[in-house]
N, C-alpha and C positions, 0 to 999 in steps of 0.2 A: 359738877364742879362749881362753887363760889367763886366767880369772878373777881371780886373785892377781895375778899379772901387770898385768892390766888395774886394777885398783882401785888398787896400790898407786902405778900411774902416776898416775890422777887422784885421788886422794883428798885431795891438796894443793889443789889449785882447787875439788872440793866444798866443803870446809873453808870455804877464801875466799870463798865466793858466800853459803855461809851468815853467816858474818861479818858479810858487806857486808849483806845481809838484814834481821839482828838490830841496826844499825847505830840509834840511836834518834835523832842528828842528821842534821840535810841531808848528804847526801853533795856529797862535792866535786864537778866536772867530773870529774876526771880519773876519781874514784869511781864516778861513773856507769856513763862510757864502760866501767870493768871491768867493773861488773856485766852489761852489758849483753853484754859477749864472754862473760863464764863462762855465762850464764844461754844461750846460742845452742851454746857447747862441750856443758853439761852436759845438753841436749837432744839433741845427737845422739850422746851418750855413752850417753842412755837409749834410744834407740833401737839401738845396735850392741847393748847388755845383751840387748835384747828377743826382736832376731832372733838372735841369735847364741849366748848364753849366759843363757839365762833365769833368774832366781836372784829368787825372790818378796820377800825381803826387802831385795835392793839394789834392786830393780824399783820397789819402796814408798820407797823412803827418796828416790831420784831424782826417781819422781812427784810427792812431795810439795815438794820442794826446785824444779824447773819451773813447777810452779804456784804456788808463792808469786814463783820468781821472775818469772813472767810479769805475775801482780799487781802487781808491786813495778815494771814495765818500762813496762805500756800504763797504769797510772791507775788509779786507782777510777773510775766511772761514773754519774755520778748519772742518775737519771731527771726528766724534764720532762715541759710539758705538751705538749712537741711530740711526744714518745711517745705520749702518748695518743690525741694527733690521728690521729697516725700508724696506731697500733695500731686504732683505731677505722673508718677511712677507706680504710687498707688493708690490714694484720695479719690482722683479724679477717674481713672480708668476700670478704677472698682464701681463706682457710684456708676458709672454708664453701663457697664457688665450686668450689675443688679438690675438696672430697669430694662435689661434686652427684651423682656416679656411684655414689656409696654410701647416699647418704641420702636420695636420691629412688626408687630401688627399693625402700628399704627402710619409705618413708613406702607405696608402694602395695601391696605386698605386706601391710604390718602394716595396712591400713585395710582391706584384703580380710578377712582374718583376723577383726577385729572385724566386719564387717558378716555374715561366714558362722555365725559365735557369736551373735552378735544375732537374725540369721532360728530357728537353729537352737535358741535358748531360748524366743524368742517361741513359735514355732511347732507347741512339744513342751510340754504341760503335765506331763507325767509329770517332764521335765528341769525347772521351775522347783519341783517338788514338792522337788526334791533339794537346793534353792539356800535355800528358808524354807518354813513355815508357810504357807498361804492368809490367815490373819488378819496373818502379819506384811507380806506381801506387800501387801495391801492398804494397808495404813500406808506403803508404803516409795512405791505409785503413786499413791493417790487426790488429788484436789485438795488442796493444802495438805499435802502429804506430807513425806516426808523424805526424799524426791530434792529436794523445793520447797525446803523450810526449811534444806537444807544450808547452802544458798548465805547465809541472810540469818539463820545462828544464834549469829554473833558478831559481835562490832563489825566494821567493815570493814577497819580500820586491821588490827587487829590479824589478822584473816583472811587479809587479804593477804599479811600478813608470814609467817605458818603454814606457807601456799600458797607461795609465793618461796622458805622453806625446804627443803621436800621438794622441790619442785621439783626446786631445785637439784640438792640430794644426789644424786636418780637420775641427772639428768644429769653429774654429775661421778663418778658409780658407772661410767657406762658407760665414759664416756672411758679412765678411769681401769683396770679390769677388761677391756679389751678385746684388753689386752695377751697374755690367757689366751686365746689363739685366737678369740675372741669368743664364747665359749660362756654367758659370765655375760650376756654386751649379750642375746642370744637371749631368756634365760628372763627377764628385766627387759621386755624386749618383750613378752613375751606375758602376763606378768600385767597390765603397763596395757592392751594388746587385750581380756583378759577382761574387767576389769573395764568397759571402755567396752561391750561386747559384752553383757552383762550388765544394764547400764542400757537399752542399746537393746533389747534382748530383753525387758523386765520392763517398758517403760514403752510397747512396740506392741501388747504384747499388751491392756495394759491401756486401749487406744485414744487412748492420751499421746503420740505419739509425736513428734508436733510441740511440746509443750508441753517437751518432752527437751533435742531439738536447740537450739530456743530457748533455754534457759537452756546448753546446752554449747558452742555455736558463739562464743558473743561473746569467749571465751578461749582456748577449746580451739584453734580452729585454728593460734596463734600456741602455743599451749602447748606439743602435739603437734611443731610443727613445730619446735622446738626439743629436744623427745625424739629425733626423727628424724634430727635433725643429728647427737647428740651417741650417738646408737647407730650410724648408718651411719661416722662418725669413729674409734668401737671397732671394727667391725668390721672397718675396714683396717688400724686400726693390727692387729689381730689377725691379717688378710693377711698384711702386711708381715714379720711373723717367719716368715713361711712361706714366701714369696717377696718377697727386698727388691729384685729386681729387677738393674738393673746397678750399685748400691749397694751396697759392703759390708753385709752384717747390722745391725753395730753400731749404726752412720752414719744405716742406713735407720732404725731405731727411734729415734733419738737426735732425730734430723729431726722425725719425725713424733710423738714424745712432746711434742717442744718446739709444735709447732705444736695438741698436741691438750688440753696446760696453758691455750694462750691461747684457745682455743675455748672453755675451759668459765668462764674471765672474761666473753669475751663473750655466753655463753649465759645466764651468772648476770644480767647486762644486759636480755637478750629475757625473760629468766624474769620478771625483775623488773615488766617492763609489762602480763605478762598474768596475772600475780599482782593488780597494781593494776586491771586490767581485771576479774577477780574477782570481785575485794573489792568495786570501787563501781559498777563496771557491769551485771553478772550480775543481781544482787540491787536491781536499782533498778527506779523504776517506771516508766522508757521504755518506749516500747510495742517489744514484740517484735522489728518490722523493723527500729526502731533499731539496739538493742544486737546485734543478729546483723551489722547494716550499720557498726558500730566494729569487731566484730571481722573483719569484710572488707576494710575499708579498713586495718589497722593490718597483718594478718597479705598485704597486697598491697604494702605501704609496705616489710615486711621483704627480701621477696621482689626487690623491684628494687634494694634497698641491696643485695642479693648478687649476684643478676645484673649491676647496671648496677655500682656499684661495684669489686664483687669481681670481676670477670669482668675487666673495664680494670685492675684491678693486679694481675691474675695474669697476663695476658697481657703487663707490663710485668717479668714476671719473683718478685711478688711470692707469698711460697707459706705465707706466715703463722709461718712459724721467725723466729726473733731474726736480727739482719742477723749478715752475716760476721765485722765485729770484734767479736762480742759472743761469738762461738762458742768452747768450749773448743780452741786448735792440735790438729790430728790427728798425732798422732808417728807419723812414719815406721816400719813395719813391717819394712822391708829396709833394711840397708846400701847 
């Protein structure tokens, strides 16, 4: 293809589309109808440029001129509450369904993890010498300690809110970072295993060990299993650049970015309830079996929202991306 050639043919109908674009009244029918043929010409004008004669700055100026025209062709979009239903009902509990293969390995594996650091601190006092002090140690396990008092040394409201904050962040670190082959999701996992590892190590030895779990299960396990989501989610989006499968590359990332955005909305969600599980339940004075038995029933309640839900709209085709008309057009590649 002649570049010169080729530009100097359409650069008249570029022109006009732009035009028609910058147009600040309603356009006519008849207006329309043009825009609507230049905008479907000047699209596969960018596509013959791409495959054929690639040139970065007419490639940019086309780009740009397609997507406003396509804006300016399907509408702006507003969002409803039927999206969110949507998104809720099936968006969200499809996209955790489909990564069951990644984030259920990756919840046993990282629980293994933490309980072998756990045996392995309790069980080595020479290794808890290395971690504090004998006298800080002691403050950190004894009745009324500061494993105790974590839970109940701020208001709750506001605890919860601290708690839902970080939360978050790591879950949306991993999502987010996982892009990097998953090598960040990795070392984000194993500092929260240490750390749980740590407590259970520090508070068996110290013959708490039940007194631990009690104050950790009523949250943690909905906690956790939202860490677990949202790192086994990095870690294929991290796959996926390395094998996208029978996906283009791009495509396959583009998919699974859009799907691993609306996972960390809905996780900000799950974070939220075991944030507020925390804040007012952790630190309350239900007796034990209680607050362990909320956070059984809440973190079993999650569970078949993903299974039972998720599972029926993902078998219905549902895979947690934004629907079809919502998706950037894929420009053809080849003539």
């Amino acid at each position: 293809m002649d570049l010169d050639v080729f530009v100097s043919a359409h650069r008249a109908e570029w022109d006009r589309l732009d035009t028609l674009l910058r147009r600040r009244r309603r356009l006519t029918g008849a207006e329309a109808d043009e825009l609507v043929a230049l905008y479907q010409r000047t699209a596969t004008h960018l596509s013959l440029i791409q495959s054929s004669a690639p040139d970065p700055q007419l490639t940019g100026r086309l780009s740009q001129l397609v997507a406003r025209a396509r804006s300016a062709v399907t509408g702006a979009r507003r969002a409803s509450w039927r999206d969110v239903t949507r998104f809720l009902l099936e968006g969200f509990p499809a996209a955790v369904y489909r990564a069951r293969h990644w984030w259920v390995p990756t919840a046993v594996a990282s629980l293994a993890v933490a309980a072998l650091l756990g045996w392995w601190i309790g069980a080595h006092p020479e290794v808890q010498a290395t971690i504090a002090a004998p006298g800080e140690l002691r403050r950190l396990t004894r009745p009324g300690g500061e494993y105790e008092t974590y839970y109940s040394s701020h208001p709750a409201a506001a605890f919860a809110a601290q708690v839902w904050t970080n939360n978050a962040q790591a879950t949306a670190t991993c999502l987010v970072l996982g892009v990097f082959l998953g090598l960040p999701v990795l070392w984000i996992l194993f500092e929260n295993m240490l750390n749980l590892g740590v407590g259970l190590g520090l508070m068996s030895s110290a013959g708490r060990l039940d007194t631990f779990l009690g104050l950790v299960l009523p949250h943690g396990l909905l906690e956790l299993t939202a860490v677990f989501v949202a790192a086994g989610t990095g870690l294929r989006l991290g796959w996926t650049l390395i094998d996208p499968g029978p996906r283009p590359r791009r495509s396959a990332l583009a998919e699974e970015g859009r799907a691993a955005l609306g996972m960390a909305i809905g996780l900000a969600l799950v974070l939220f309830v075991s944030g507020a599980i925390e804040g007012f339940v952790t630190p309350s004075g239900l007796p034990t079996w209680a607050r362990i038995g909320i956070g059984i029933a809440v973190e079993l309640s999650f569970l078949a929202y993903v299974y039972v839900l998720g599972g029926r709209a993902a078998r219905a085709g549902g895979t947690g991306d934004v629907t079809a008309s919502e998706r950037s057009a894929d420009v053809p590649t080849a003539a």
